[in-house]
DRENDO-1510 file (C-alpha; in Angstrom, 1 decimal, always signed):
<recs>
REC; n; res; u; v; w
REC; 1; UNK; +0.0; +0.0; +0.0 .
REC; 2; UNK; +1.0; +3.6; -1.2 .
REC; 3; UNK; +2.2; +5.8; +2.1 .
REC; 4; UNK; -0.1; +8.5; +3.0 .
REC; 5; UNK; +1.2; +12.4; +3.5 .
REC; 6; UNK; +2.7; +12.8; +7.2 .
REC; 7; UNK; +0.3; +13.4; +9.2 .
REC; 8; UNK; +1.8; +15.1; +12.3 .
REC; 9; UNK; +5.9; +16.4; +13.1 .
REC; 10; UNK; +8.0; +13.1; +13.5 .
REC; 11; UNK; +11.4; +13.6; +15.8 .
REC; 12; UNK; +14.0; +10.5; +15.6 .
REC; 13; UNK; +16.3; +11.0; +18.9 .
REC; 14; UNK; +19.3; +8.7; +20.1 .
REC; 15; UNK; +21.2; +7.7; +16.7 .
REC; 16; UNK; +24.5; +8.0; +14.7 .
REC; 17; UNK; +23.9; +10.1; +11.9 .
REC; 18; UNK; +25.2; +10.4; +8.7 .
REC; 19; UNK; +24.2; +13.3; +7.0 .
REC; 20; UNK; +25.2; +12.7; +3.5 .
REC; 21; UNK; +28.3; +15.3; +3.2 .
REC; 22; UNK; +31.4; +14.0; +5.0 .
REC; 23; UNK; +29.3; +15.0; +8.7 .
REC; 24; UNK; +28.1; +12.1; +11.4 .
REC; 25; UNK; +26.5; +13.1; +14.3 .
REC; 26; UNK; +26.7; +11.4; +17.1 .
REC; 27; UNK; +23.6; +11.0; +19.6 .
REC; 28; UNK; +21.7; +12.7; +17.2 .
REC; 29; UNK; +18.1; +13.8; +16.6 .
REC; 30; UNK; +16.4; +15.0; +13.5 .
REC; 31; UNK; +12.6; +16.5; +13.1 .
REC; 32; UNK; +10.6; +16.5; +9.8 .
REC; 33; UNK; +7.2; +17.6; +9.6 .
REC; 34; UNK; +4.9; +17.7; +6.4 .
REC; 35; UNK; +7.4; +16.4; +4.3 .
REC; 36; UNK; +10.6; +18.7; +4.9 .
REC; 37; UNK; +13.4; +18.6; +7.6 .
REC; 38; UNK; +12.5; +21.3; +10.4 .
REC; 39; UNK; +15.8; +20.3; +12.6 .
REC; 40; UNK; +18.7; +18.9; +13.3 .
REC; 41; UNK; +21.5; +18.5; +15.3 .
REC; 42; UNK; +23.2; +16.3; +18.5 .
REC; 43; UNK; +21.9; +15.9; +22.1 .
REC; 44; UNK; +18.0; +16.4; +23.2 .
REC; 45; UNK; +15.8; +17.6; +20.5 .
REC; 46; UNK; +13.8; +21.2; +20.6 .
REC; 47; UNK; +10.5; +21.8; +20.6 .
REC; 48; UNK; +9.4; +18.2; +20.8 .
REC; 49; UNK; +6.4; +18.5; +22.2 .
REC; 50; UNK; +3.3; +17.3; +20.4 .
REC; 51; UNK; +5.6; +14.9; +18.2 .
REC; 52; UNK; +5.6; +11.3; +17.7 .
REC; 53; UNK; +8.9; +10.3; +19.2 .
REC; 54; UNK; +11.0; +7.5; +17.4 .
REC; 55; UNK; +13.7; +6.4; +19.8 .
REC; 56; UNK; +16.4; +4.9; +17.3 .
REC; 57; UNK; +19.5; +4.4; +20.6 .
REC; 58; UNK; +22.6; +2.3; +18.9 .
REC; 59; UNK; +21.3; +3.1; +15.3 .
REC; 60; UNK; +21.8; +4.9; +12.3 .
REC; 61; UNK; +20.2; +7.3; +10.1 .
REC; 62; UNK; +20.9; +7.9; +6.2 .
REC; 63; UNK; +19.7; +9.9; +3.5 .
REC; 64; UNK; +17.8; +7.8; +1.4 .
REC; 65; UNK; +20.1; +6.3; -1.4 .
REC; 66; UNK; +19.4; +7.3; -4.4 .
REC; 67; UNK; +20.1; +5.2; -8.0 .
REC; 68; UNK; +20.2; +6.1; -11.4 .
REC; 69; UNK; +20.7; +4.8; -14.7 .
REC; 70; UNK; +18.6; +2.2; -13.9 .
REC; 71; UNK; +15.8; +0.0; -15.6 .
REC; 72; UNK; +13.3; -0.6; -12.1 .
REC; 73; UNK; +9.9; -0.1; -12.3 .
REC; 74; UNK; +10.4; -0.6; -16.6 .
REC; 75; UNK; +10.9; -4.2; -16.3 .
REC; 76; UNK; +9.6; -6.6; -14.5 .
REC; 77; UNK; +10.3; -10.3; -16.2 .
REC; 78; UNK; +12.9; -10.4; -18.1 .
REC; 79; UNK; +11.4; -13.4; -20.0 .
REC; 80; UNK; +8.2; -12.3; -20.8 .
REC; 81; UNK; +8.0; -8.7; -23.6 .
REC; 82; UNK; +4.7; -7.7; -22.2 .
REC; 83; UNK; +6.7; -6.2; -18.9 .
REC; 84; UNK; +9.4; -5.0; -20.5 .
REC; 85; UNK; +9.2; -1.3; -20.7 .
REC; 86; UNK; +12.9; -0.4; -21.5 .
REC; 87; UNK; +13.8; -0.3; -25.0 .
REC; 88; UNK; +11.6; +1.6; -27.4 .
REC; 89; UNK; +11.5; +1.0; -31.7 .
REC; 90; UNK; +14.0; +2.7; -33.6 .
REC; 91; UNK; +18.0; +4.4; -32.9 .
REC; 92; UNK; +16.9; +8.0; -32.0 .
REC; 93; UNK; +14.0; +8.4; -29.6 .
REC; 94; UNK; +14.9; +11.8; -28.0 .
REC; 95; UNK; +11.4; +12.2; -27.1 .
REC; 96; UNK; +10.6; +8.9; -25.7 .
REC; 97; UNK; +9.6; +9.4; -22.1 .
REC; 98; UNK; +10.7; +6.6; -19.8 .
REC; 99; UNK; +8.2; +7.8; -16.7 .
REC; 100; UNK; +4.8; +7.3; -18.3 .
REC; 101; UNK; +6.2; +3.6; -18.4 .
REC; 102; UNK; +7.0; +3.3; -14.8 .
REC; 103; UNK; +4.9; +0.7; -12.6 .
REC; 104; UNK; +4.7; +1.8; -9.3 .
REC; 105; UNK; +3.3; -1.7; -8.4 .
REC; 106; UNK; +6.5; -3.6; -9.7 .
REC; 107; UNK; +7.5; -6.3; -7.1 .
REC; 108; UNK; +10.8; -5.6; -7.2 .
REC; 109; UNK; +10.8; -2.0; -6.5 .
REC; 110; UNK; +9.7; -3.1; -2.9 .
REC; 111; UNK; +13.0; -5.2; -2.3 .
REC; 112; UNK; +15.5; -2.4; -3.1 .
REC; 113; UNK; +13.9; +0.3; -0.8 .
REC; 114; UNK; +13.9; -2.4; +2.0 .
REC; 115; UNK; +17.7; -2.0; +1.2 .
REC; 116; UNK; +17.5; +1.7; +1.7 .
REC; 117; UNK; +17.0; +3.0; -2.0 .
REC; 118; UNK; +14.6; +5.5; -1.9 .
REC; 119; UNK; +15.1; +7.3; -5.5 .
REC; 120; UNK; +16.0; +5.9; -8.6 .
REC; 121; UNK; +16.1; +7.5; -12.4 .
REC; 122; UNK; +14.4; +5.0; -14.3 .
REC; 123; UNK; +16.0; +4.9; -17.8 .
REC; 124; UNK; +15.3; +3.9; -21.2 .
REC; 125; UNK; +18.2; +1.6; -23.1 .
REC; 126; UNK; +17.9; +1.0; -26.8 .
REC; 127; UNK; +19.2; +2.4; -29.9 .
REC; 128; UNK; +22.2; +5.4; -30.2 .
REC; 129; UNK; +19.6; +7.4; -28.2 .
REC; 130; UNK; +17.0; +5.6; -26.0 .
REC; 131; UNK; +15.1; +8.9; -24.9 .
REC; 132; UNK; +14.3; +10.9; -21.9 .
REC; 133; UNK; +14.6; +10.0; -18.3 .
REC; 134; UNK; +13.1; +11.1; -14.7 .
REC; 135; UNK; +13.8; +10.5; -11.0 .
REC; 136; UNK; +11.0; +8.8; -9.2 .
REC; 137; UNK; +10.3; +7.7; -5.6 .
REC; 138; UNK; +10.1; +4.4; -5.1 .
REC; 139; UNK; +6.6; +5.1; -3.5 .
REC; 140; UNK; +3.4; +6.2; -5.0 .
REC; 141; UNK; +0.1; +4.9; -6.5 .
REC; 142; UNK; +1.1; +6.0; -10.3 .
REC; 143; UNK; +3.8; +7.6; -12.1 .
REC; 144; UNK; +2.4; +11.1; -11.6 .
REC; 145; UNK; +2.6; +10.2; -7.8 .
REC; 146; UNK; +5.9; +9.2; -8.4 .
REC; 147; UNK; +7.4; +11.3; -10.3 .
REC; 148; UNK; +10.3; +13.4; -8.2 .
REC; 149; UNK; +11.7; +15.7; -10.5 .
REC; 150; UNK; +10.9; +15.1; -14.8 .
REC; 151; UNK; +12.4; +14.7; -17.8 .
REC; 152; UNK; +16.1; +15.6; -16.5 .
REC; 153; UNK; +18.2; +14.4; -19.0 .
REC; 154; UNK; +18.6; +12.5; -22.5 .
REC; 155; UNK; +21.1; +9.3; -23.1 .
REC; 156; UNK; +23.1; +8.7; -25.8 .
REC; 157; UNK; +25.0; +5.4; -26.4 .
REC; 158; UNK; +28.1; +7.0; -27.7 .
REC; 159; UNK; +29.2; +4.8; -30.7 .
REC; 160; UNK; +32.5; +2.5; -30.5 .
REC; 161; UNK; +34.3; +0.9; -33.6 .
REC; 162; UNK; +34.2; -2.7; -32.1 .
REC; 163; UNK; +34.1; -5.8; -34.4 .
REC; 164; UNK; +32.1; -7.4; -31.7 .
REC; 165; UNK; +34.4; -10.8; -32.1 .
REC; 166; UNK; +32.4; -12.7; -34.8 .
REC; 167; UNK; +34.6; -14.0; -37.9 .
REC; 168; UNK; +32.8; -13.3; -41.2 .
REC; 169; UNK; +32.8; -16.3; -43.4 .
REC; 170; UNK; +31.5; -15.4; -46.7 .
REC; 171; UNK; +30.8; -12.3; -48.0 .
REC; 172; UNK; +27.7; -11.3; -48.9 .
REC; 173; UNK; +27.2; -9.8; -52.0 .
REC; 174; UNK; +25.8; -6.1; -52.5 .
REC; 175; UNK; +26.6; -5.5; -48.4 .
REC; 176; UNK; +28.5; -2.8; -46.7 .
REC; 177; UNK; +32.0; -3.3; -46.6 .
REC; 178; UNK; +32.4; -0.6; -44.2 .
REC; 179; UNK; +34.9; -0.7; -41.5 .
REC; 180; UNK; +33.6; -0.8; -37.9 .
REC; 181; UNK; +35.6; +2.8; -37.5 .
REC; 182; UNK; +34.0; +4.3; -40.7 .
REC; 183; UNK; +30.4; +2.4; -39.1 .
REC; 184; UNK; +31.4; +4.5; -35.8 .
REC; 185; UNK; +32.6; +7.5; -37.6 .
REC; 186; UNK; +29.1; +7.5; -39.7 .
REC; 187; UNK; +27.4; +7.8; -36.4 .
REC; 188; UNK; +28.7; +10.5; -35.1 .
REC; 189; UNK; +28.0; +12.4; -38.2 .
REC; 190; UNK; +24.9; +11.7; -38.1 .
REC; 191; UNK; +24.4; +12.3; -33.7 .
REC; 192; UNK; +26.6; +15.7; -35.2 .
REC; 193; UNK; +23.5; +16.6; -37.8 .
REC; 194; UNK; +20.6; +15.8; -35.3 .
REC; 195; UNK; +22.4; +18.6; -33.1 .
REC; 196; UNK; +22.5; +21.0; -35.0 .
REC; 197; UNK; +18.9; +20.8; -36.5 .
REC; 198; UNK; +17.9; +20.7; -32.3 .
REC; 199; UNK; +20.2; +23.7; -31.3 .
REC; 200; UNK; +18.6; +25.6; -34.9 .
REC; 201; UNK; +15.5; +24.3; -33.8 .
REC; 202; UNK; +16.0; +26.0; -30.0 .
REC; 203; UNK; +17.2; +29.2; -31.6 .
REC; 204; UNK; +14.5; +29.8; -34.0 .
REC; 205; UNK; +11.8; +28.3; -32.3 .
REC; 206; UNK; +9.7; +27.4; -35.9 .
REC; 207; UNK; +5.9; +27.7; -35.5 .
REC; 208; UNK; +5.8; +24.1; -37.0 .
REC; 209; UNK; +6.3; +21.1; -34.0 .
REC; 210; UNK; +8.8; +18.5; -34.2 .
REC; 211; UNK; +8.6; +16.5; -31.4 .
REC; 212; UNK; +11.9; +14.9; -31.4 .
REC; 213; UNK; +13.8; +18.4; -31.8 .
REC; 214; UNK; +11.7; +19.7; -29.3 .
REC; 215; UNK; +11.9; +17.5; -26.6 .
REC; 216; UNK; +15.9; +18.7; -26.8 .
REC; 217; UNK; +15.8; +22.0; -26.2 .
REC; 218; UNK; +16.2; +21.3; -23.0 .
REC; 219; UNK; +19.9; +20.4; -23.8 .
REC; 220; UNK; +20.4; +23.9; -25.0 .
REC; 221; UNK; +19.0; +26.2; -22.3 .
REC; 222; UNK; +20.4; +24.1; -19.8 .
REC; 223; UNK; +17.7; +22.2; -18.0 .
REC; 224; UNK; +18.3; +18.9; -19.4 .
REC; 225; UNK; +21.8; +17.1; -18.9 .
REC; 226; UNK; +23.2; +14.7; -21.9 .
REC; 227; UNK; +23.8; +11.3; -20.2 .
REC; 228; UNK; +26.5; +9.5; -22.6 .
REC; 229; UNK; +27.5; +5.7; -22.6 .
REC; 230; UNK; +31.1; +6.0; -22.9 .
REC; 231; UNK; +33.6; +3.1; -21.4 .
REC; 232; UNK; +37.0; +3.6; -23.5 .
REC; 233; UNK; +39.3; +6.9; -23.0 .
REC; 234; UNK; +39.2; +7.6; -26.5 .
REC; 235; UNK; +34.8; +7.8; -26.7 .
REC; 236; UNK; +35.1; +9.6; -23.5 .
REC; 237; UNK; +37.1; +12.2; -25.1 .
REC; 238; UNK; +35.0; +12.0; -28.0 .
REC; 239; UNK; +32.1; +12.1; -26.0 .
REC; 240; UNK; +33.3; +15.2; -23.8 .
REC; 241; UNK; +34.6; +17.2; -27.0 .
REC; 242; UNK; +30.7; +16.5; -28.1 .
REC; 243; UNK; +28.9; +18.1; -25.5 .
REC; 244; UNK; +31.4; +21.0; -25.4 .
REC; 245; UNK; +30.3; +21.7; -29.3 .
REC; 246; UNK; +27.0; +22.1; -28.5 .
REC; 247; UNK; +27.4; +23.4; -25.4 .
REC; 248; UNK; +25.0; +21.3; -23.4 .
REC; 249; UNK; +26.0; +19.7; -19.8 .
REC; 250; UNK; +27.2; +16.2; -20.2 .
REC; 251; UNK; +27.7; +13.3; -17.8 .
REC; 252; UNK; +29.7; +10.4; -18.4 .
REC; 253; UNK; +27.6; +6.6; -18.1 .
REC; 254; UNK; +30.2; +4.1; -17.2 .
REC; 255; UNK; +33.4; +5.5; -17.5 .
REC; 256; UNK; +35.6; +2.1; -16.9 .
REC; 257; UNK; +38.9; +4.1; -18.6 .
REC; 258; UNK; +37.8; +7.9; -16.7 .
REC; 259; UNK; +40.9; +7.4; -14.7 .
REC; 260; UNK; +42.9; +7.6; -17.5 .
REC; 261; UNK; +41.3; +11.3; -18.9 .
REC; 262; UNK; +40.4; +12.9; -15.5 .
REC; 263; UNK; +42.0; +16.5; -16.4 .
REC; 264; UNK; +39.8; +16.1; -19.2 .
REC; 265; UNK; +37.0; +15.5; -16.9 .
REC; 266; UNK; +37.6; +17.6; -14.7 .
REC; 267; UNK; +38.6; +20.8; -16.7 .
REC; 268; UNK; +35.5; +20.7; -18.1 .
REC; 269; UNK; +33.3; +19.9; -15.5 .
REC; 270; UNK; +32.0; +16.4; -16.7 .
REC; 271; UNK; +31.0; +14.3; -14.1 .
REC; 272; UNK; +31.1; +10.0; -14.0 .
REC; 273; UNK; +28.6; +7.5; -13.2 .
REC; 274; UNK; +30.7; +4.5; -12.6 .
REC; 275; UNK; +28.4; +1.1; -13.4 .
REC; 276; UNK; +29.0; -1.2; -10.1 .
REC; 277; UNK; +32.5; -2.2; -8.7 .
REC; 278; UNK; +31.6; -5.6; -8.0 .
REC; 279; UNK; +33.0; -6.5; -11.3 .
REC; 280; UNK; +36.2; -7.5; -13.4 .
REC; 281; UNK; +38.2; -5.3; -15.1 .
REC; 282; UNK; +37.5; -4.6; -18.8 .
REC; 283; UNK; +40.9; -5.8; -20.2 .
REC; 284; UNK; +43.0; -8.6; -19.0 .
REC; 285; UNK; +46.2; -6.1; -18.8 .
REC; 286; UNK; +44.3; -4.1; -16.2 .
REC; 287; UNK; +44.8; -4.3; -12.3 .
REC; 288; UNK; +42.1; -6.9; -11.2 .
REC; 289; UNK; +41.0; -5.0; -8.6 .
REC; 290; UNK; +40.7; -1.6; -10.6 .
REC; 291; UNK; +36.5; -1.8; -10.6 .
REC; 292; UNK; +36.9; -1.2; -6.6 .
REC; 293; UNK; +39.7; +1.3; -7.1 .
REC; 294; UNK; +37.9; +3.5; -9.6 .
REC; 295; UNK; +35.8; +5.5; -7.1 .
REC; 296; UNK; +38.9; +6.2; -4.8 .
REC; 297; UNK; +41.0; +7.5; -8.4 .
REC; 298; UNK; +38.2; +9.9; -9.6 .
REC; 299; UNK; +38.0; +11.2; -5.8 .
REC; 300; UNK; +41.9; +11.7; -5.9 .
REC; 301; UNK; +41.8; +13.5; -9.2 .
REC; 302; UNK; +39.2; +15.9; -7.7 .
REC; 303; UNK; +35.9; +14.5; -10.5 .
REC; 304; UNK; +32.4; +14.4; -9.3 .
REC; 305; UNK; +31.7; +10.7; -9.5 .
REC; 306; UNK; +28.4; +9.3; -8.9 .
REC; 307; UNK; +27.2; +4.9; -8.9 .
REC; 308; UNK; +24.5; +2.6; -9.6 .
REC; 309; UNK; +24.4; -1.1; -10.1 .
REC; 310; UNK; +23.5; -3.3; -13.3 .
REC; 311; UNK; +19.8; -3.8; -14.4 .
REC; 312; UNK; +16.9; -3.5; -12.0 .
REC; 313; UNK; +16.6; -6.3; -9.1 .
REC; 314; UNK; +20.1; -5.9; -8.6 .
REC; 315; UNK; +19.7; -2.2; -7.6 .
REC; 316; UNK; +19.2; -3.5; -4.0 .
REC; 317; UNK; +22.8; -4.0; -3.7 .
REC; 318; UNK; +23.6; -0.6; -4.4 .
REC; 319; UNK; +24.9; +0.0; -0.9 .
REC; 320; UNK; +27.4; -2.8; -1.0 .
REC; 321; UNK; +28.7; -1.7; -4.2 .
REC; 322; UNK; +29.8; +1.5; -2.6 .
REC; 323; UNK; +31.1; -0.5; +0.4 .
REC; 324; UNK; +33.4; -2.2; -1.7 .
REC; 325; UNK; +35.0; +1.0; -2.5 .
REC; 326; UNK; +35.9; +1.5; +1.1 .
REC; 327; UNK; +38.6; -1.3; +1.1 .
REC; 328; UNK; +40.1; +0.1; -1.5 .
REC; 329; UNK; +40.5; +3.7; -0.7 .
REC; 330; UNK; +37.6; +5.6; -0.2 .
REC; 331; UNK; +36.3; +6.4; +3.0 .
REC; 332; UNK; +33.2; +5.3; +4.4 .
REC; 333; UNK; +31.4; +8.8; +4.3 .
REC; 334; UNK; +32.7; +9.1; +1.1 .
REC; 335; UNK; +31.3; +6.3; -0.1 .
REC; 336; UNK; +27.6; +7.3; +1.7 .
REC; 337; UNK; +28.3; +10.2; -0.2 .
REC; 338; UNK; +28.9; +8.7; -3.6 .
REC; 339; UNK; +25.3; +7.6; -3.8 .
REC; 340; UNK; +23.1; +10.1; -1.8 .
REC; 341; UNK; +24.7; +13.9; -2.0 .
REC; 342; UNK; +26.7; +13.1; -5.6 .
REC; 343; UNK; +24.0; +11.6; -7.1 .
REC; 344; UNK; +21.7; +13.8; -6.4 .
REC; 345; UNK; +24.1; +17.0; -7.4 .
REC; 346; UNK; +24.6; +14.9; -10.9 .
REC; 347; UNK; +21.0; +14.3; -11.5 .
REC; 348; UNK; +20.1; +17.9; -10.3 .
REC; 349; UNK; +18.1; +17.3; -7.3 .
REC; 350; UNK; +20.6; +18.0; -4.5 .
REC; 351; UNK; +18.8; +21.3; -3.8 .
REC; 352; UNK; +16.0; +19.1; -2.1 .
REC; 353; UNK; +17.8; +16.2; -1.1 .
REC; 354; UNK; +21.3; +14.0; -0.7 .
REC; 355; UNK; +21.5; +15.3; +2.5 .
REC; 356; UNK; +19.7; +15.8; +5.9 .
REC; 357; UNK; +19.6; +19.0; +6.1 .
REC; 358; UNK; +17.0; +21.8; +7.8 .
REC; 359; UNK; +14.6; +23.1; +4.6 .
REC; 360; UNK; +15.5; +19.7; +2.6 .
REC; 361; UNK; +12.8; +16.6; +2.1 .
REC; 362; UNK; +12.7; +14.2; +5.5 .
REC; 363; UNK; +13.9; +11.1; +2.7 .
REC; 364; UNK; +16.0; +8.6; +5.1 .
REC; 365; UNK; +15.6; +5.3; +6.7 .
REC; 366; UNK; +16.9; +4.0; +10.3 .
REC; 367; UNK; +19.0; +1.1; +10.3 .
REC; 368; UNK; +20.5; -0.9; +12.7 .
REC; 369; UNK; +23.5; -1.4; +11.2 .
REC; 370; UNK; +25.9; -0.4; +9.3 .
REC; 371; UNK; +24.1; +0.1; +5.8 .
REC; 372; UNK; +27.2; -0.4; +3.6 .
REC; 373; UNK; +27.6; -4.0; +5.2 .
REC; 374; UNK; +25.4; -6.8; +4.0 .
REC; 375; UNK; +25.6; -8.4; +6.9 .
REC; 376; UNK; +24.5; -5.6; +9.2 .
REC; 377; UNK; +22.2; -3.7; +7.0 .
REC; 378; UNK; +18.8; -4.1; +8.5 .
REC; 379; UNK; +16.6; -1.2; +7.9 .
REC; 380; UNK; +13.8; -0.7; +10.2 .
REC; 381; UNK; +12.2; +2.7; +9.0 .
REC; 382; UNK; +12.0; +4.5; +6.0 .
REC; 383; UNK; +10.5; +7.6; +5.1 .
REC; 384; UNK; +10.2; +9.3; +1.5 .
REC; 385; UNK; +9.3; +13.4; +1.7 .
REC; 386; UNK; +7.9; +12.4; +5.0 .
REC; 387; UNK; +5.7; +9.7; +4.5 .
REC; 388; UNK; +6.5; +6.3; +6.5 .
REC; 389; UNK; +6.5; +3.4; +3.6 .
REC; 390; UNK; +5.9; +0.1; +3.8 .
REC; 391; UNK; +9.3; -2.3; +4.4 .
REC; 392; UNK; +7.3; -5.9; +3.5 .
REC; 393; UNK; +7.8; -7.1; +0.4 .
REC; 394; UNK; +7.7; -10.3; -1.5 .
REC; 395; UNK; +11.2; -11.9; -0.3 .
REC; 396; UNK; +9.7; -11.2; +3.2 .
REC; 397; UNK; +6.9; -13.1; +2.8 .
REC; 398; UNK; +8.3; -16.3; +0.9 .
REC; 399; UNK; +11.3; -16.0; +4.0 .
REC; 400; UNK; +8.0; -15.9; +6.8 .
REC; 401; UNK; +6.0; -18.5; +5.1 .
REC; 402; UNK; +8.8; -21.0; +4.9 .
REC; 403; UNK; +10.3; -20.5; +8.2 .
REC; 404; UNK; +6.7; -21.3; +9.5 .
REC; 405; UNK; +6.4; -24.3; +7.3 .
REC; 406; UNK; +9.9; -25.7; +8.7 .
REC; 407; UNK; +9.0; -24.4; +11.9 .
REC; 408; UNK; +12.2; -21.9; +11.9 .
REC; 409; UNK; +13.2; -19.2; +14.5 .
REC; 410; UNK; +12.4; -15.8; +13.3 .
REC; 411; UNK; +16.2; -15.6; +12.8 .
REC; 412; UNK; +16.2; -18.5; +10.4 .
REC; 413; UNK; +18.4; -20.9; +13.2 .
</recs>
């Protein structure tokens, strides 16, 4: 069931918290009434009175984590077309909007906020360029409801000269015998055209609609960022060099070889969204424990860097993909960072959350762990702009219904 709107000022006393910017406080208390953060700070709470009083001693509060470039709430089977929602016809869909396809009553979407992931940026995959994404809550009777902040950004799959590993055995006759560079190059000339027709399009403003040229305009007047697929140094380059053309803000998807161009990151202001660290390294050459590195190198070199995970279900282990960083350099309110306040600053929502902070939305959960740790995560509360949502979901229910069937402990001994 959908939360309802807080009804009444909510005050959390007694717990560790980590606000989301480097800060912890310690013996901590934070108020939130209809939907915003009124206070907060260490030691007794003000102005209690009236309040319902949650007494979280020995445990910890976190902004809610947040998760983009991700395909919840699109698909819901992998197996079965009719609930897949991702991928739309054709290579360039700039107009395609991903949140009138997000289900709110998705199965899954209920197992990653029990994990603590509160937001997420549902995004469309397909094609050179999929369409438009948003940032939902993971709460909410429709998209409308769920819809967090719209249409922020467009994705392009930057194009790579790969021969994909297949040996051609005969061939055919009347085909292209074009190289996979020239294939690449041929791209880009033709991502190069569509730009400039869209920034003539956003100059000129013709009486006439086109509905793919129009739905980037936002690119050019600044309130839409350019998400772009790139892995390899050389098509993040590319990619940068790109952006900077049309002068439209562009963030880097992936970024596997951003270690190796961060001046060119970070002279012009391009931030990364790595793909999970709980992975091998791209080339056999490479250090093979470079994927948990990564975060701790772009923080070195001074380049925003954001993270999600792989796919939808797997979003739940978002948090444990930024605990791996912390073995390997990163520290571990950097890594709370990496995926609540620097996702939310590259997605463009860290004005109203990321952090717990007085005037921001009350989106956090209580835990009574650590919530990097899979062994320790356990989150008790959560609350989304205020209103406390449901933690049952369907793993819940299959692990209560056995249990009683083997006639299990409640702690599965």
């Amino acid at each position: 069931m959908p939360a309802k709107p807080q009804s009444g000022p909510i005050v959390i006393t007694g717990a560790t918290i980590h606000v989301g910017n480097g800060k912890v406080i310690n013996n901590g208390y934070i108020a939130f009434d209809k939907g915003k953060i009124t206070a907060i700070g260490e030691g007794t709470a003000p102005n209690s009175g009236g309040a319902t009083i949650v007494n979280a001693s020995g445990k910890q509060i976190y902004p809610g984590f947040i998760c983009p470039i991700t395909s919840l709430g699109l698909v819901e089977f992998e197996s079965i077309r009719a609930t897949d929602d991702e991928t739309e016809t054709g290579e360039l869909n700039p107009h395609v909007r991903s949140l009138i396809a997000y289900n709110t009553d998705s199965k899954v979407i209920p197992t990653v906020r029990s994990n603590g992931v509160l937001l997420a940026q549902p995004t469309p995959q397909g094609g050179i360029i999929p369409g438009q994404s948003s940032v939902m809550m993971l709460d909410g009777w429709n998209w409308e409801d769920a819809a967090y902040k719209k249409d922020i950004g467009i994705h392009l799959t930057w194009p790579v000269a790969n021969r994909g590993g297949r040996r051609r055995a005969f061939v055919v006759p009347g085909a292209s015998q074009e190289s996979p560079t020239e294939r690449a190059q041929k791209a880009i000339d033709e991502l190069s055209s569509l730009f400039s027709q869209a920034k003539g399009y956003a100059e000129t403003k013709p009486a006439v609609t086109n509905v793919r040229l129009a739905a980037m305009v936002g690119l050019f007047n600044g309130t839409k960022k350019l998400f772009i697929n790139a892995d390899g140094a050389k098509e993040i380059i590319q990619a940068v060099n790109f952006a900077k053309q049309f002068g439209v803000q562009a963030v880097i998807v992936g970024g596997k070889e951003s270690y190796l161009v961060t001046d060119v990151l970070k002279d012009n202001n391009v931030p990364v969204i790595i793909k999970e660290t709980q992975t091998l390294p791209a080339k056999d050459e490479d250090d093979v424990y470079l994927p948990y590195k990564l975060p701790h190198l772009l923080q070195d070199a001074g380049v925003m860097y954001g993270l999600t995970g792989i796919g939808f279900w797997r979003q739940r282990n978002l948090p444990f993909e930024a605990g791996q960083a912390v073995g390997y350099g990163l520290t571990k309110e950097q890594a709370i960072s990496m995926i609540t306040l620097n996702n939310a600053k590259i997605l463009g929502i860290d004005k109203t959350t990321g952090t717990l902070e007085t005037g921001k939305d009350a989106t956090l959960f209580i835990s009574t762990g650590d919530a990097l740790d899979m062994l320790t995560l356990n989150v008790e509360n959560a609350y989304i702009v205020g209103k406390a949502i449901s933690l049952d979901n369907l793993h819940k229910q299959l692990y209560k219904r056995y249990s009683e069937k083997y006639g299990l402990k409640a702690d599965g001994k």
